[in-house]
C-alpha positions as CSV (number, residue, x, y, z in Angstrom):
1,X,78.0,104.8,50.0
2,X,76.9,107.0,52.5
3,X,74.0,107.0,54.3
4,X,71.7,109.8,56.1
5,X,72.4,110.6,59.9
6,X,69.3,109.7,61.4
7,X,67.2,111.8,63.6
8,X,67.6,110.7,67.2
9,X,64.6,111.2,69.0
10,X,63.7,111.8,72.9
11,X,61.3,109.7,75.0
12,X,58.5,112.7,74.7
13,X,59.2,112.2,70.8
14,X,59.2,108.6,71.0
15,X,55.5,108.6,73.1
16,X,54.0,111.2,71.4
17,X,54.5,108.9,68.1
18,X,53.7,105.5,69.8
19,X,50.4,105.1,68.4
20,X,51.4,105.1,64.8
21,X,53.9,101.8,65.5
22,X,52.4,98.3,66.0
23,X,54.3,95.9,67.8
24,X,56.6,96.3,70.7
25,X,59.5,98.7,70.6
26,X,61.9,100.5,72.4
27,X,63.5,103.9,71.9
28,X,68.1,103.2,73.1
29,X,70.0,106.3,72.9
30,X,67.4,108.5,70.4
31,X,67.1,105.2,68.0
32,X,64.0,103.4,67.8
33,X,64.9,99.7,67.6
34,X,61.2,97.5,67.2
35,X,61.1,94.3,69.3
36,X,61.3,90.7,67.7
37,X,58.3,88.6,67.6
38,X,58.3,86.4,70.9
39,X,58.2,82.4,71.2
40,X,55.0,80.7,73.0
41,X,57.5,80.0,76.1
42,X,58.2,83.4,76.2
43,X,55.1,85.0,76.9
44,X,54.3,82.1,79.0
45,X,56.8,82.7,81.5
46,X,55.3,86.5,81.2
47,X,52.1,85.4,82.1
48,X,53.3,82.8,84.9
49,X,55.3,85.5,86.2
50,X,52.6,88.4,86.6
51,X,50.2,86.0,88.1
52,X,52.7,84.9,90.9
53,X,53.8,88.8,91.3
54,X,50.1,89.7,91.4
55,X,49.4,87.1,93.8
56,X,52.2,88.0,96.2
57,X,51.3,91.6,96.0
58,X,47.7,90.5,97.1
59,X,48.5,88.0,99.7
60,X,50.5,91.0,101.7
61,X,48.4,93.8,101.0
62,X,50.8,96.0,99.3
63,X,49.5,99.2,97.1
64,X,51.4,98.0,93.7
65,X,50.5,96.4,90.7
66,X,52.3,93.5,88.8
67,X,52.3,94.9,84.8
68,X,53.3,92.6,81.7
69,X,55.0,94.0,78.8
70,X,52.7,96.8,78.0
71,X,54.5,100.0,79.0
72,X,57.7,101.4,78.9
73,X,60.6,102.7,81.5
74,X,62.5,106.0,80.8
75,X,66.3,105.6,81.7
76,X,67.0,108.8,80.1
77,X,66.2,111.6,77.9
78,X,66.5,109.2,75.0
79,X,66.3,106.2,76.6
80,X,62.7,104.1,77.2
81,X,63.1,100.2,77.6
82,X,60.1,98.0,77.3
83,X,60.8,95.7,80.5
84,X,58.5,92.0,79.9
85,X,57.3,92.7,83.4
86,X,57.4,95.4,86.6
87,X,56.3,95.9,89.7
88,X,54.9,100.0,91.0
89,X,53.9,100.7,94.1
90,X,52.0,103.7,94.8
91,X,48.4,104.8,93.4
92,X,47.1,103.0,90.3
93,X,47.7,105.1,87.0
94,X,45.1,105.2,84.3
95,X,44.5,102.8,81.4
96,X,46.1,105.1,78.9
97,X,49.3,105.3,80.8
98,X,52.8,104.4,78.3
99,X,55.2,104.8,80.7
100,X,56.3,103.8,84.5
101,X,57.9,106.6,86.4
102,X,59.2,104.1,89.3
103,X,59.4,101.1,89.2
104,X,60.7,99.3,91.9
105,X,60.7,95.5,90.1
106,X,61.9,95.2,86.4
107,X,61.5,91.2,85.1
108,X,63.1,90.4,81.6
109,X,62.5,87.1,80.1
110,X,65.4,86.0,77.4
111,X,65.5,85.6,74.1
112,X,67.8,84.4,72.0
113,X,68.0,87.6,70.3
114,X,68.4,89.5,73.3
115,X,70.1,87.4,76.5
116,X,73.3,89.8,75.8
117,X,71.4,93.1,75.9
118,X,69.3,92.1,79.1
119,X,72.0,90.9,81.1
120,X,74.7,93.1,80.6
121,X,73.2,96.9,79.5
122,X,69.8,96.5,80.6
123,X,71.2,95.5,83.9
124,X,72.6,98.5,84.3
125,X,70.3,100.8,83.0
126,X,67.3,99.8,85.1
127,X,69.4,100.4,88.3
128,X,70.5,103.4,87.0
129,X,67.3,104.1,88.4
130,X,67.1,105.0,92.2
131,X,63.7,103.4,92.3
132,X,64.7,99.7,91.1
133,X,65.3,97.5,94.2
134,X,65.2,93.9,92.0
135,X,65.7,93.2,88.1
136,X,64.8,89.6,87.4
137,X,66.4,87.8,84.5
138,X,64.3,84.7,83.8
139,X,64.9,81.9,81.3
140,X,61.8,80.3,79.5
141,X,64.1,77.5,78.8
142,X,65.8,75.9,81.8
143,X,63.2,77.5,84.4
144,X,66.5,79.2,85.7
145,X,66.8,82.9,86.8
146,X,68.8,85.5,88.2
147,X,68.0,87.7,90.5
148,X,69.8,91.0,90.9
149,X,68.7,93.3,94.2
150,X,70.0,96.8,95.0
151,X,72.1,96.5,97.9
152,X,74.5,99.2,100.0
153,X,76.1,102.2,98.1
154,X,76.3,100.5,94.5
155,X,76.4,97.7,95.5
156,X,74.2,94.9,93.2
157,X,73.8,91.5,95.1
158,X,73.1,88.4,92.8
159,X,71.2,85.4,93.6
160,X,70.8,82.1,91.2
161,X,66.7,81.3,90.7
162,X,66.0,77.6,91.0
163,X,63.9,76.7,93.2
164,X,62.5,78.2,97.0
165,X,61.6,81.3,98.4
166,X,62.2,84.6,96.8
167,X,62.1,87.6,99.0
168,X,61.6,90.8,96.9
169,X,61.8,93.7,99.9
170,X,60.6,96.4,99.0
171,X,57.4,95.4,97.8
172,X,57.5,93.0,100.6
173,X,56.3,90.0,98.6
174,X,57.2,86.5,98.8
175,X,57.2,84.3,95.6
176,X,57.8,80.6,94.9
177,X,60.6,80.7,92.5
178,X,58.9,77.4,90.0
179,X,56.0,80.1,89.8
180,X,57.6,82.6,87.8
181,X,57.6,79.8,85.2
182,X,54.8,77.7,85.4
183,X,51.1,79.1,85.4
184,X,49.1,77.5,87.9
């Protein structure tokens, strides 16, 4: 049986639509795909996560702002990935912002649904971005992370999260890794 071609669309396309969707979605290569519904642990770790970002951010007087999962990140022309959390530095954007233009901080938390995607193509989308120094992988489960950080050339240095200091330079913030998990 054949089927339709569907009608990719581009992230203009994609935004200028985004009020008629409820839920969480993300437009990958001109398809929209919608977001599945998250567990309690998930958006706990979110939460836990923003708070020790914010807090870091505001403990070294930096001018950027710690986001959950409310806007997206264009990687391309048809490309614009929801990220759980991010980090921007620069002047704060208004309330009716959708998108991120540089990011310099991208957090995904897994889900079962999705721990393939985030590690392996959203890895290298978001530092297909010259402004993403750190993507954080964090799983609710184990309170276990990885962090990826931009280093020399192409090079992407890797670090296990499990416990101790975590440097993230640029912002220039200092985090706790047990507080990306656990809101105090």
């Amino acid at each position: 049986m054949a089927t339709a071609p569907q009608t990719l669309l581009t992230v203009d396309e994609f935004l200028a639509r985004a009020h008629e969707r409820e839920g969480k979605w993300e437009l990958r290569d001109g398809v929209v795909v919608c977001m599945s519904p998250e567990r309690l642990g998930h958006g706990r770790t979110i939460r836990a996560t923003v708070n020790a970002l914010d807090g870091a951010l505001r403990r070294a007087g930096t001018p950027c702002e710690a986001v959950a999962d409310s806007v997206g990140v264009r990687i391309s022309a048809r490309s614009l990935l929801q990220p759980d959390a991010l980090v921007y530095c620069g002047p704060r954007l208004p309330d009716d912002t959708l998108e991120i233009p540089d990011p310099v901080l991208v957090v995904e938390v897994l889900s079962p649904s999705t721990a393939a995607y985030d590690q392996n193509d959203k890895l290298a989308a978001y530092f297909s971005l010259p402004s993403v120094m750190h993507y954080l992988i964090l799983n609710p489960e184990t309170h276990r992370g990885v962090h990826h950080k931009r280093g020399q050339g192409d090079l992407i240095e890797t670090r296990l999260l499990r416990e101790g200091l975590l440097r993230l330079d640029p912002p220039g913030i200092e985090v706790e890794s047990r507080e990306l998990f656990t809101a105090e």
